[in-house]
PDB file as gemmi writes it, atoms N, CA and C in Angstrom:
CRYST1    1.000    1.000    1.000  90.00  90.00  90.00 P 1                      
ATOM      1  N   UNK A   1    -103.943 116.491  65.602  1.00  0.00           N  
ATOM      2  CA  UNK A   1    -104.999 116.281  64.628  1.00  0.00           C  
ATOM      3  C   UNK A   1    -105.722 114.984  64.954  1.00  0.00           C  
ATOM      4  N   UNK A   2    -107.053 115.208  64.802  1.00  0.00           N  
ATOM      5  CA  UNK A   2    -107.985 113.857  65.023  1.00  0.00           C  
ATOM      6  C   UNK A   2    -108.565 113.313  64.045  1.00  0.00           C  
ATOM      7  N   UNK A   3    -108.390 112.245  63.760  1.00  0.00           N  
ATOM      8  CA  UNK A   3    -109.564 111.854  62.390  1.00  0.00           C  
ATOM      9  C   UNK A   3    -109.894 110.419  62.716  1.00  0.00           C  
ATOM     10  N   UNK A   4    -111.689 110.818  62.255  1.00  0.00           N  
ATOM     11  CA  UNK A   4    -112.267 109.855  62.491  1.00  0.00           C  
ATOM     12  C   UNK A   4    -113.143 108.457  61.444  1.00  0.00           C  
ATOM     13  N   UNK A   5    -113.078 107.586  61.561  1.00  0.00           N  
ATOM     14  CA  UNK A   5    -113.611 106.568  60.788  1.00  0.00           C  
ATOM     15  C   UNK A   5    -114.624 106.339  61.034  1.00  0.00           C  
ATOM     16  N   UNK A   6    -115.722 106.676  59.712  1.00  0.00           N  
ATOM     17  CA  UNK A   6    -117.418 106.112  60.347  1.00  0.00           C  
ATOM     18  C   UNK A   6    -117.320 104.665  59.700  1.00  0.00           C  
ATOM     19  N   UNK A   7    -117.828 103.839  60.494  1.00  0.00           N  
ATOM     20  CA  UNK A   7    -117.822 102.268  59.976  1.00  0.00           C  
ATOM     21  C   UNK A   7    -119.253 102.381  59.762  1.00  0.00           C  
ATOM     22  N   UNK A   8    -119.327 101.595  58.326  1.00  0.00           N  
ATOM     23  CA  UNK A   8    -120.979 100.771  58.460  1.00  0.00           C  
ATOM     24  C   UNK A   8    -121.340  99.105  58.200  1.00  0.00           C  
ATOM     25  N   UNK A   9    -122.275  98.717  58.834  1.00  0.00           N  
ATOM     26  CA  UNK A   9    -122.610  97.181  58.444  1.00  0.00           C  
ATOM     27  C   UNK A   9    -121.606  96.859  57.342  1.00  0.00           C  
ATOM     28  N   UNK A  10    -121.304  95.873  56.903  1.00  0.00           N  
ATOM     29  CA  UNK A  10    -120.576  94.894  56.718  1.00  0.00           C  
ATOM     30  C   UNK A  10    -119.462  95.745  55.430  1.00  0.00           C  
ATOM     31  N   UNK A  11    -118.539  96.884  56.180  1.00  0.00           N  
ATOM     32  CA  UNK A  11    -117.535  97.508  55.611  1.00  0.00           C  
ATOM     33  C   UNK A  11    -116.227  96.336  55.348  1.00  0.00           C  
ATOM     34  N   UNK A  12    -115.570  96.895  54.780  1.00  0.00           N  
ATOM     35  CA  UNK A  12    -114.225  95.550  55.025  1.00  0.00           C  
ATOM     36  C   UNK A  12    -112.807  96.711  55.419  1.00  0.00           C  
ATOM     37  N   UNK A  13    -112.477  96.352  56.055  1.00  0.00           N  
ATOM     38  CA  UNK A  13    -110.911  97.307  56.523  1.00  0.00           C  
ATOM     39  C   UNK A  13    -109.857  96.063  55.853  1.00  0.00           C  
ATOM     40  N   UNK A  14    -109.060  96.750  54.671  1.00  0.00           N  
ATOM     41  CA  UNK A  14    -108.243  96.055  54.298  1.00  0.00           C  
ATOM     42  C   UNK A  14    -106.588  96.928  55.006  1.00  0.00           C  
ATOM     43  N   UNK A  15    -106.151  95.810  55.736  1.00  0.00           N  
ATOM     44  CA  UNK A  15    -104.134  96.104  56.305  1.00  0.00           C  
ATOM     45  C   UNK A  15    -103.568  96.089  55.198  1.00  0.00           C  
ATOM     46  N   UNK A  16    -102.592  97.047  55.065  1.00  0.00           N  
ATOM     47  CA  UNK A  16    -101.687  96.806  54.371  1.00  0.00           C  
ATOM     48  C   UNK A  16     -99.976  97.368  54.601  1.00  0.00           C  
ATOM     49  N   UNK A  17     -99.438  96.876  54.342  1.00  0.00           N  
ATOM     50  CA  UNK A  17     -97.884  97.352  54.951  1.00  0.00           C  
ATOM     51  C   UNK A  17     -96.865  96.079  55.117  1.00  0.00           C  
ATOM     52  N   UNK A  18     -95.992  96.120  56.111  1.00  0.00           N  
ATOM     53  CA  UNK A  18     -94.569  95.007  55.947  1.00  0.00           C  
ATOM     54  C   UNK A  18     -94.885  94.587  56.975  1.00  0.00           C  
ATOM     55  N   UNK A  19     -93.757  93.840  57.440  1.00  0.00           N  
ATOM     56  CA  UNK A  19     -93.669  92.774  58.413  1.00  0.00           C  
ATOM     57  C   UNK A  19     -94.127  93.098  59.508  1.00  0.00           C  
ATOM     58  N   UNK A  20     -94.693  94.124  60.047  1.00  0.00           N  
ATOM     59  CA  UNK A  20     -94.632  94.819  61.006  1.00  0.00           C  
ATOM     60  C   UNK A  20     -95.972  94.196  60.984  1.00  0.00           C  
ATOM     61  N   UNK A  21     -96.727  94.547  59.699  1.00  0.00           N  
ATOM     62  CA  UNK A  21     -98.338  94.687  59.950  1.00  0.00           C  
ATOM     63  C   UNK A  21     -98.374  92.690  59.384  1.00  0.00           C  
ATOM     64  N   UNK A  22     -98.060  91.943  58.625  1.00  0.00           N  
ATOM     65  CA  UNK A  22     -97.828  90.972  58.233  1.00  0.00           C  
ATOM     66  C   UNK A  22     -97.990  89.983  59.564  1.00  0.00           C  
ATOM     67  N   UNK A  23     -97.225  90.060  60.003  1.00  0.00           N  
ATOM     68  CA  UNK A  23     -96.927  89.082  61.591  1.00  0.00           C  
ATOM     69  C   UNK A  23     -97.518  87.973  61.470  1.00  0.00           C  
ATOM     70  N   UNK A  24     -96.767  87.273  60.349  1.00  0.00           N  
ATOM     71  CA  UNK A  24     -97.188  85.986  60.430  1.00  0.00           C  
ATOM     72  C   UNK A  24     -98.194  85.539  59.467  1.00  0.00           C  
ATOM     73  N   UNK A  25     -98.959  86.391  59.094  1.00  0.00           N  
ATOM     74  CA  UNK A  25    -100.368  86.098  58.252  1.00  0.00           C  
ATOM     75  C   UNK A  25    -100.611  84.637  57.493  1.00  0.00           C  
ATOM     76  N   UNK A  26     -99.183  83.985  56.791  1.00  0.00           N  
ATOM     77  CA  UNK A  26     -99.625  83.240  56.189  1.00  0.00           C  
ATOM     78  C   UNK A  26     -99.061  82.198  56.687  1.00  0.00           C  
ATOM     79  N   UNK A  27     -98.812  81.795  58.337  1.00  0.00           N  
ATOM     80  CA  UNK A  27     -98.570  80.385  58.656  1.00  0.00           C  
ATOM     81  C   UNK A  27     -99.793  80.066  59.348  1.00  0.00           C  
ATOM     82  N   UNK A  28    -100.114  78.716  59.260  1.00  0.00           N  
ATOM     83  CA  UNK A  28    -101.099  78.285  59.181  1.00  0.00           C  
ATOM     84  C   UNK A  28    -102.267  78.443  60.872  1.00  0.00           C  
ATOM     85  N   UNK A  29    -100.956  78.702  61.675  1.00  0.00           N  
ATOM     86  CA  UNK A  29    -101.477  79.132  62.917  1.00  0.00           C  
ATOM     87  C   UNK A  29    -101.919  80.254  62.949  1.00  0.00           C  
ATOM     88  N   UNK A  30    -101.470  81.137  62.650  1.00  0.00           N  
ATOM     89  CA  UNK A  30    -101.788  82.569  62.725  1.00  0.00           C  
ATOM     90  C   UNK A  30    -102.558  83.022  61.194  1.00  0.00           C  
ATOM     91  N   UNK A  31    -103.188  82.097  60.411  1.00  0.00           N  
ATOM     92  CA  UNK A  31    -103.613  83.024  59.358  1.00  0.00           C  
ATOM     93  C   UNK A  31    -105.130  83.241  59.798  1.00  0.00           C  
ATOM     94  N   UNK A  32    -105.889  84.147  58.951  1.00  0.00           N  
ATOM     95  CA  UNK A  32    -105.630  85.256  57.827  1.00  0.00           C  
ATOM     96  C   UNK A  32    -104.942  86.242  58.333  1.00  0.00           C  
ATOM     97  N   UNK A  33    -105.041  86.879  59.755  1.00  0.00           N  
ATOM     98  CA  UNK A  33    -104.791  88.227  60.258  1.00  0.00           C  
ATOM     99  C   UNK A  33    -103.290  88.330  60.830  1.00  0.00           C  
ATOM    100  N   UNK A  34    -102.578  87.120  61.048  1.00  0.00           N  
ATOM    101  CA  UNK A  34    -101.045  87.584  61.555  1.00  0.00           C  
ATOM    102  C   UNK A  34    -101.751  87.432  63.123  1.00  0.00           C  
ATOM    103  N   UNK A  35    -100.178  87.180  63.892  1.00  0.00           N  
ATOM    104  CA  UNK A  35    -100.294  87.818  65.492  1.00  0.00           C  
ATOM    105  C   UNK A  35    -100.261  89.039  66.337  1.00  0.00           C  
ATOM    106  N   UNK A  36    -100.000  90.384  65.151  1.00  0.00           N  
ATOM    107  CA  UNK A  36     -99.907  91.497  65.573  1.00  0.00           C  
ATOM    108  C   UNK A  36    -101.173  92.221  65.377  1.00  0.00           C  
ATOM    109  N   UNK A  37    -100.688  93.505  65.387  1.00  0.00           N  
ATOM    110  CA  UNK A  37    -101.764  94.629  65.516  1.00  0.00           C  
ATOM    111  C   UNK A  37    -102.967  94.013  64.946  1.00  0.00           C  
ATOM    112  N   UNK A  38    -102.937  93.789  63.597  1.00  0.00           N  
ATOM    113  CA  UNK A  38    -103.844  93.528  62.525  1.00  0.00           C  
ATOM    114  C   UNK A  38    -105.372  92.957  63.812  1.00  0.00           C  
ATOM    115  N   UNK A  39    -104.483  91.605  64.017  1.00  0.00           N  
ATOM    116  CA  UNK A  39    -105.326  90.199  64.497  1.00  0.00           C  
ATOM    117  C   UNK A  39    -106.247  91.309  65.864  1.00  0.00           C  
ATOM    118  N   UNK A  40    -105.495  91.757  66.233  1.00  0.00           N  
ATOM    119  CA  UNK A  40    -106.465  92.348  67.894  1.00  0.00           C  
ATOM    120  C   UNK A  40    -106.956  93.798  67.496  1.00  0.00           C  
ATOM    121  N   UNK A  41    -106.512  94.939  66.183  1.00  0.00           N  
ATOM    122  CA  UNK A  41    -107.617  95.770  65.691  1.00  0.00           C  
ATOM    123  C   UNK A  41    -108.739  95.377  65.420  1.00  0.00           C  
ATOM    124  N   UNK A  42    -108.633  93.978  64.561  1.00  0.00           N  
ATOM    125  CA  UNK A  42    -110.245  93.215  63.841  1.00  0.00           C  
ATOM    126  C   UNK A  42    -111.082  92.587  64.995  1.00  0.00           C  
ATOM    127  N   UNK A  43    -110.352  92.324  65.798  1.00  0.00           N  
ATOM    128  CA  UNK A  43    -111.375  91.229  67.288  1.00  0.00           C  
ATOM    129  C   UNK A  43    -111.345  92.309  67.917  1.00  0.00           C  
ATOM    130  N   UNK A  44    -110.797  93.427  68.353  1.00  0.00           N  
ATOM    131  CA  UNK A  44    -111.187  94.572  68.531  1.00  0.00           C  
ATOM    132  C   UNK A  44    -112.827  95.129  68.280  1.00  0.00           C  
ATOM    133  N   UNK A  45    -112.278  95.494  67.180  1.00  0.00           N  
ATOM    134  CA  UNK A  45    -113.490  95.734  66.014  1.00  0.00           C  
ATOM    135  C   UNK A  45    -114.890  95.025  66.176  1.00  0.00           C  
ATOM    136  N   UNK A  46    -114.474  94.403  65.935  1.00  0.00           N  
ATOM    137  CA  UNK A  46    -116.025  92.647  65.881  1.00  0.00           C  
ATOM    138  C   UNK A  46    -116.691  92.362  66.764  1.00  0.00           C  
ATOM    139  N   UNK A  47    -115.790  92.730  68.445  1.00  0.00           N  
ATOM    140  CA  UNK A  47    -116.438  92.540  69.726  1.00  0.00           C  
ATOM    141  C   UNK A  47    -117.349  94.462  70.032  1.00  0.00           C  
ATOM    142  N   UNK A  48    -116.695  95.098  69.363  1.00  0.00           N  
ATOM    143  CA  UNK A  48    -117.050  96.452  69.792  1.00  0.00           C  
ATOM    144  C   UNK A  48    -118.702  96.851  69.133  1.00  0.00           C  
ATOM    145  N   UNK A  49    -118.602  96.323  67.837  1.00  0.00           N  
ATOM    146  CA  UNK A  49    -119.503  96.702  67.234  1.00  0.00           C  
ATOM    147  C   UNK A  49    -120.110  94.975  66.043  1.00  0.00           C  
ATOM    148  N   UNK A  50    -120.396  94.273  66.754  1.00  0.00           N  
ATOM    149  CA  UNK A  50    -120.759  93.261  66.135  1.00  0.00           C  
ATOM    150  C   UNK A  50    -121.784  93.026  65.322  1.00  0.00           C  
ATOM    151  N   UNK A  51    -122.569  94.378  65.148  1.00  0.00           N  
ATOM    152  CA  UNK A  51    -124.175  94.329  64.758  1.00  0.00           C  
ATOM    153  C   UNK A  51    -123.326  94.732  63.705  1.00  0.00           C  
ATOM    154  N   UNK A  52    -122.081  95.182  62.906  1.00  0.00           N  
ATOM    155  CA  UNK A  52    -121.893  95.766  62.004  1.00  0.00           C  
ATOM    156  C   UNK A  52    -121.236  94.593  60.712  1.00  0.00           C  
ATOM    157  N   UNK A  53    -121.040  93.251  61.560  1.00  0.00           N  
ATOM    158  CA  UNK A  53    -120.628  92.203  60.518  1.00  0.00           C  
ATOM    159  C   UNK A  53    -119.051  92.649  60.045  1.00  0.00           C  
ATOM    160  N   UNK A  54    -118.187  93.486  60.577  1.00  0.00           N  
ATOM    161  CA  UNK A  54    -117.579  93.967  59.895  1.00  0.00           C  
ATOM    162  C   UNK A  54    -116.387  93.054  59.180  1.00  0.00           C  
ATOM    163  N   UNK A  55    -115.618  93.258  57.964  1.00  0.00           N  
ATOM    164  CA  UNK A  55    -114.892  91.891  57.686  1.00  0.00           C  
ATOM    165  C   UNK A  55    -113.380  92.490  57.388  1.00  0.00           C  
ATOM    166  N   UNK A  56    -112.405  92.080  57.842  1.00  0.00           N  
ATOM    167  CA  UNK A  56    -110.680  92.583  57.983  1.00  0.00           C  
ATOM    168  C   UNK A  56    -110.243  91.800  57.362  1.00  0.00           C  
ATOM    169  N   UNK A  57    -108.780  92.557  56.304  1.00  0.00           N  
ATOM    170  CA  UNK A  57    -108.017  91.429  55.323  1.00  0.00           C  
ATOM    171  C   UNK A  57    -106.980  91.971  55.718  1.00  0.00           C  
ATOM    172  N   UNK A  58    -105.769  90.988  55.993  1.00  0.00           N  
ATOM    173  CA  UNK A  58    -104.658  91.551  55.973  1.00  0.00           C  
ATOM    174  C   UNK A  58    -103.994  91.023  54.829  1.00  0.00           C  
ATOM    175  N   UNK A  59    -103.543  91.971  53.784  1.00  0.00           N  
ATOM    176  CA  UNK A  59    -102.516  91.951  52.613  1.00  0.00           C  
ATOM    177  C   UNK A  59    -101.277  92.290  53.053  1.00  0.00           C  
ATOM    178  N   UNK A  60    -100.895  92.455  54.321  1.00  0.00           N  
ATOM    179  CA  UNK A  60     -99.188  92.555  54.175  1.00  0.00           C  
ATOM    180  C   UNK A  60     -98.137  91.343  53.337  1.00  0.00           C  
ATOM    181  N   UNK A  61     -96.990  92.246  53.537  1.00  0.00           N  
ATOM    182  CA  UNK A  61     -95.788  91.390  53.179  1.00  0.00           C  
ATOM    183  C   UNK A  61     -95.328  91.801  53.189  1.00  0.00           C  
ATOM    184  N   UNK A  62     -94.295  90.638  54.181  1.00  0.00           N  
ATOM    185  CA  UNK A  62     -93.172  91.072  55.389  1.00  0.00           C  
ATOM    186  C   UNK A  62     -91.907  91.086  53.889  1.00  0.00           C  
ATOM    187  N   UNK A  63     -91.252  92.180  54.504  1.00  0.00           N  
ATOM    188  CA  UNK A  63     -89.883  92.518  53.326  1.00  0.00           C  
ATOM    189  C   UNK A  63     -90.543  93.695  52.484  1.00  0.00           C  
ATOM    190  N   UNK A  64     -91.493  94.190  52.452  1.00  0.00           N  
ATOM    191  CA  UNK A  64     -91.573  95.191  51.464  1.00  0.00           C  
ATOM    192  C   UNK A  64     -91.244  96.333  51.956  1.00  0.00           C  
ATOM    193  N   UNK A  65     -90.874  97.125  50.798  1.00  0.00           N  
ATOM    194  CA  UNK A  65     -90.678  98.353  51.557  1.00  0.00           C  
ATOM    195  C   UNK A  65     -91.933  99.473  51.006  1.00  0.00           C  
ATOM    196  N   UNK A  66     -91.667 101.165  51.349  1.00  0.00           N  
ATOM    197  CA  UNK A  66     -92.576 101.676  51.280  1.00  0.00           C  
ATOM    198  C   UNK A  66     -92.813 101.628  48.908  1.00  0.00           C  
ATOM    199  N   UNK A  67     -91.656 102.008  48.669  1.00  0.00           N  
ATOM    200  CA  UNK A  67     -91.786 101.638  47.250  1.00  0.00           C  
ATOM    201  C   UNK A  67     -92.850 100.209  46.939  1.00  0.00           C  
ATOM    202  N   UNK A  68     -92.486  99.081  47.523  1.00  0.00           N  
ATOM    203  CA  UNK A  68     -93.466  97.924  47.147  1.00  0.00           C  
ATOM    204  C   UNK A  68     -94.863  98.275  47.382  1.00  0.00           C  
ATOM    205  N   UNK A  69     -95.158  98.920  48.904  1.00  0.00           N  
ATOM    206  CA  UNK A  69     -96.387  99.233  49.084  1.00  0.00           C  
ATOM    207  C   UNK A  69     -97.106 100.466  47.873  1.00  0.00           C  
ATOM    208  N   UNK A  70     -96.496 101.104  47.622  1.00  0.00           N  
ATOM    209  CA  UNK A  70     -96.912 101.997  46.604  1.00  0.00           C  
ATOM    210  C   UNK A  70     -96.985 101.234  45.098  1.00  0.00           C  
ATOM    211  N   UNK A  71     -96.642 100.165  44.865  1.00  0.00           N  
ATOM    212  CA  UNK A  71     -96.823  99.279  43.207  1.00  0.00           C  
ATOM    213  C   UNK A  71     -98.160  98.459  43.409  1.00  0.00           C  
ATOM    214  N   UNK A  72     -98.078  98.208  44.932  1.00  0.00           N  
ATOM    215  CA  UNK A  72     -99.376  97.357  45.108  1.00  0.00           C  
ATOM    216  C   UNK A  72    -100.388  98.568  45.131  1.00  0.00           C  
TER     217      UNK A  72                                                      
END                                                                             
């Protein structure tokens, strides 16, 4: 199965999930986006299509599980 994401000018892609997606987010070196996936999907993103302004949040937190993600 394929599915696709239409992005437009200044959309926001908000992360969300555990430590996995988290990686760090809130030390001071690595914030807002963490050192993982998150950080190189959004500079990904930004270099690919820059006319689009696009803006990435990462809300993880590392320790949650799928129950936490579902209260948030």
């Amino acid at each position: 199965m394929h599915t696709s994401i239409k992005l437009k000018p200044n959309d926001t892609i908000v992360f969300i999930g555990d430590s996995i997606t988290d990686a760090g987010r809130r030390q001071a070196e690595y914030r807002p986006l963490g050192y993982g996936y998150v950080h190189f999907a959004a500079n990904y993103l930004l270099a690919k299509y820059p006319e689009y302004d696009l803006n990435s949040i990462n809300t993880s937190i590392s320790g949650n599980t799928i129950h936490d993600l579902n209260d948030r």
